[in-house]
C-alpha positions as CSV (number, residue, x, y, z in Angstrom):
1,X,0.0,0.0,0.0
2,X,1.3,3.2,-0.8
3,X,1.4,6.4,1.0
4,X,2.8,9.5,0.6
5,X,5.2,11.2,3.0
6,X,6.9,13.3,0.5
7,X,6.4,17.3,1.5
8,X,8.0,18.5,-1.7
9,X,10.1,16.9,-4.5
10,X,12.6,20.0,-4.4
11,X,15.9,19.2,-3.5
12,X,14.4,15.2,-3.6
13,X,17.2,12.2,-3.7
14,X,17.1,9.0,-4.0
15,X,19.6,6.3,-3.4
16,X,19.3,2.5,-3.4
17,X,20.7,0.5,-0.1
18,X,20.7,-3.1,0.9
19,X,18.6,-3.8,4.4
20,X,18.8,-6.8,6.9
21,X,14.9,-8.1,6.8
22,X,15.7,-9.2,10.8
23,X,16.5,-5.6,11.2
24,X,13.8,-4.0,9.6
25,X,11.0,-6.0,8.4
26,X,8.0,-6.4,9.7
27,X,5.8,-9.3,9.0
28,X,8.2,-10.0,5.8
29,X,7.8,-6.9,4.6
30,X,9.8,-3.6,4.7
31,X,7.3,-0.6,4.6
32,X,7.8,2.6,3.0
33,X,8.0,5.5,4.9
34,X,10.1,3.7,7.2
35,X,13.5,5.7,8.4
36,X,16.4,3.5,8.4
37,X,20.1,3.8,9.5
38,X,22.2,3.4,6.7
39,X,25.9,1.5,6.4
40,X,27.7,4.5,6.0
41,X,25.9,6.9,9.1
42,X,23.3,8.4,7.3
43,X,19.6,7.7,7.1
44,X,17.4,7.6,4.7
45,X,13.4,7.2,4.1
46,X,12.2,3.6,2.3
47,X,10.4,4.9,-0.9
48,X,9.0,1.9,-1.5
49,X,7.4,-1.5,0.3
50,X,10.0,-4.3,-0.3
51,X,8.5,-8.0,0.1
52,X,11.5,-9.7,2.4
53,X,10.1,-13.5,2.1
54,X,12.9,-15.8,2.7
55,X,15.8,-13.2,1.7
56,X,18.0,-11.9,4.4
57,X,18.5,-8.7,3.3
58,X,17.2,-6.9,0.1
59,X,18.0,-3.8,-1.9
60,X,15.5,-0.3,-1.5
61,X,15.1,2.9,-2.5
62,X,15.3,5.6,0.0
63,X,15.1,9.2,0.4
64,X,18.2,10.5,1.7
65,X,17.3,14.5,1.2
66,X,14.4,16.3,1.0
67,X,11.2,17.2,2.5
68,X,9.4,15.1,4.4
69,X,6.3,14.7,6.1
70,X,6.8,14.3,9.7
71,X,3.4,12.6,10.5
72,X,3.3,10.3,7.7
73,X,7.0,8.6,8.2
74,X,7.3,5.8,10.5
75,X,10.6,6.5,13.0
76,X,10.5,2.1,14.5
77,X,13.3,1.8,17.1
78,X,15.3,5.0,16.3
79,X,15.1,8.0,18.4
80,X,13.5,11.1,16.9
81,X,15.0,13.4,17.9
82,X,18.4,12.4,17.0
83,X,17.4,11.8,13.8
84,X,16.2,14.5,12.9
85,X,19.1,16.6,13.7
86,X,21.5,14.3,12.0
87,X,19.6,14.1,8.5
88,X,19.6,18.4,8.7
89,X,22.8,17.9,8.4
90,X,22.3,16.0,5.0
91,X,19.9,17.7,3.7
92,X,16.7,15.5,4.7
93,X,13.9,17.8,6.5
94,X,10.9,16.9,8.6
95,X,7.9,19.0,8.3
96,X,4.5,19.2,9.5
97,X,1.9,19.3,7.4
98,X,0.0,22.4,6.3
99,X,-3.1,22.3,3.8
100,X,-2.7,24.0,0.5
101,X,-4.3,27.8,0.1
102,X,-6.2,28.9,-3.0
103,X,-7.8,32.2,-3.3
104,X,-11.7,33.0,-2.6
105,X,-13.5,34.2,-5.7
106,X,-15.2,37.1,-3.5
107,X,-12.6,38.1,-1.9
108,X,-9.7,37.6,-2.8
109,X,-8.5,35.8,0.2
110,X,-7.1,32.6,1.3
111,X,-8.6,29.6,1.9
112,X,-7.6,25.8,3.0
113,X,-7.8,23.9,0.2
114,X,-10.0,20.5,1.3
115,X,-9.3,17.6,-1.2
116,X,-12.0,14.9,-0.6
């Protein structure tokens, strides 16, 4: 299932990594949004959901800069906090969510834009 945790594609990149499943999967499966602890320090966000059924580790894309939703990514067994300040040094931001704004037609004000 997908879901989206990207904030922006500016400044987006990708990389590919190889996981441990024990490490990381959950019920065989390694979800997206997931942040990981890469081999070389870093971390990085799983794009996308990697089936891990009888491999020991597998190969995923994650988003190692960027912007990223801080609600919609998934944070497991690593501390927050020291997370996030590591991947500002890299150039991977954690944002909060805040609803697009398009103007009235009366008024020329801004509204929330409600997608349903």
């Amino acid at each position: 299932m997908y879901k989206n945790f990207l904030a922006s594609k500016v400044g987006l990149r990708k990389e590919t990594a190889t996981l441990t499943s024990l490490t990381y999967a959950s019920d065989n499966v390694i979800a997206e949004g997931l942040v990981v602890q890469l081999a070389d320090e870093r971390y990085g966000v799983v794009f996308d959901e990697k089936d891990t059924t009888g491999k020991a580790s597998v190969v995923v894309g994650v988003v190692t800069a960027g912007h990223v939703l801080n609600d919609k990514v998934d944070f497991g067994a690593l501390t927050k906090a020291t997370v996030i300040e590591a991947c500002v040094a890299q150039g991977l931001f954690f944002e909060d969510y805040k609803s697009a704004k398009y103007p009235a037609d009366d008024d020329g004000e801004m509204e929330d834009y409600v997608v349903e």
